[in-house]
C-alpha positions in Angstrom: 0.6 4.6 12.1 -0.1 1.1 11.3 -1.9 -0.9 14.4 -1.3 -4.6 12.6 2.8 -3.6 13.6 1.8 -3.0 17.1 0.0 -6.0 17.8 3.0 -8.2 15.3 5.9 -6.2 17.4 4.5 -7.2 20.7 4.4 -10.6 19.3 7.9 -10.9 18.3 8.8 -9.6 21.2 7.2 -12.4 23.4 8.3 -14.9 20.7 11.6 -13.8 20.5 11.7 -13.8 24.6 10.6 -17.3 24.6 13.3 -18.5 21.9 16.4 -16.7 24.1 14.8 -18.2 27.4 14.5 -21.9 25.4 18.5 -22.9 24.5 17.1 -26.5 23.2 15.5 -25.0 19.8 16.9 -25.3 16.8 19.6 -22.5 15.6 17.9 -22.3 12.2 14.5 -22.0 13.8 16.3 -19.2 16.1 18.0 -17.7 12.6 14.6 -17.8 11.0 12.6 -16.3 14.0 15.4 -13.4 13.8 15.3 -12.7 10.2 11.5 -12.5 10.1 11.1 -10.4 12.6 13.9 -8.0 10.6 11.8 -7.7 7.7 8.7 -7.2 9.6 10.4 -4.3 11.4 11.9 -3.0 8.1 8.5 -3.0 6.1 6.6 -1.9 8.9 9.6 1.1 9.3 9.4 1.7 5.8 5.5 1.5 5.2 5.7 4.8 8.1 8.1 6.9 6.5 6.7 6.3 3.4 3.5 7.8 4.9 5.3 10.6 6.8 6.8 11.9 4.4 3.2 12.0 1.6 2.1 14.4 4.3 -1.6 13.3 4.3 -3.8 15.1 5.7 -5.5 12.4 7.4 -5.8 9.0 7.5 -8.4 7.1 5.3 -8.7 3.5 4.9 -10.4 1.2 2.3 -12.6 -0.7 5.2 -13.7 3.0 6.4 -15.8 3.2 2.6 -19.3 4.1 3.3 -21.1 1.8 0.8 -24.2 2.8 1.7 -24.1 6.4 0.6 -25.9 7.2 -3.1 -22.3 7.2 -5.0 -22.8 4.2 -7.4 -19.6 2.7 -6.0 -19.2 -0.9 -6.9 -18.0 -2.5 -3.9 -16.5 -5.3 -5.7 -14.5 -3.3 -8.0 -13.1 -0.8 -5.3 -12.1 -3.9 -3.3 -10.5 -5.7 -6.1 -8.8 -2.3 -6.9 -7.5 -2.1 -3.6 -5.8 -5.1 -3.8 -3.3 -3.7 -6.0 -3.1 -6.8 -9.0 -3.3 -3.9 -11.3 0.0 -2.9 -9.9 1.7 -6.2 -10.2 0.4 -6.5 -13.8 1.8 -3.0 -14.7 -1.9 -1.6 -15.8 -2.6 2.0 -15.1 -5.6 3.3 -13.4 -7.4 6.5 -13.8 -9.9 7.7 -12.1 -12.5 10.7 -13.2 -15.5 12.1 -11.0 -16.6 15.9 -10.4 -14.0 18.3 -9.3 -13.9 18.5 -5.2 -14.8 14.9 -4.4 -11.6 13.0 -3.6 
């Protein structure tokens, strides 16, 4: 569901190939390596349920936005939006347009 895991888990992988081959690094390096690559795989695991299980309908993404079209989206805003500060600074968001559109 999410390509940036696919490209990360192949790179753990290859990292984490290199660090068994290599006995002369560091066991904290090694113990780091590991536990990064545990919450990498349990964000990326979670992130996928979590979108399993909201059942969308299909998948949409901020970057596929069509700017262009005659909506009077502010691009600016939308981005900012999408970068979720509003979350972190417990605000709430509503959203109003014409019935049918999102």
């Amino acid at each position: 569901m999410i390509s940036n895991s696919i490209h990360s888990g192949f790179l753990y992988v290859a990292f984490g190939t290199f660090v068994q081959s290599n006995p002369t690094l560091l066991g904290i390096l090694r113990l780091g390596i590991l536990l990064d690559r545990e919450m990498a795989v349990r964000q990326t695991r979670k992130i996928n349920t979590r979108l399993r299980k909201a059942k969308l309908r299909q998948n949409s993404y901020i970057e596929d936005i069509d700017f262009r079209h005659p909506r009077d989206l502010d691009k600016s805003l939308v981005m900012r939006l999408a970068g979720c500060e509003w979350v972190k600074e417990r605000n709430n968001l509503i959203i109003t347009g014409p019935t049918g559109v999102g």
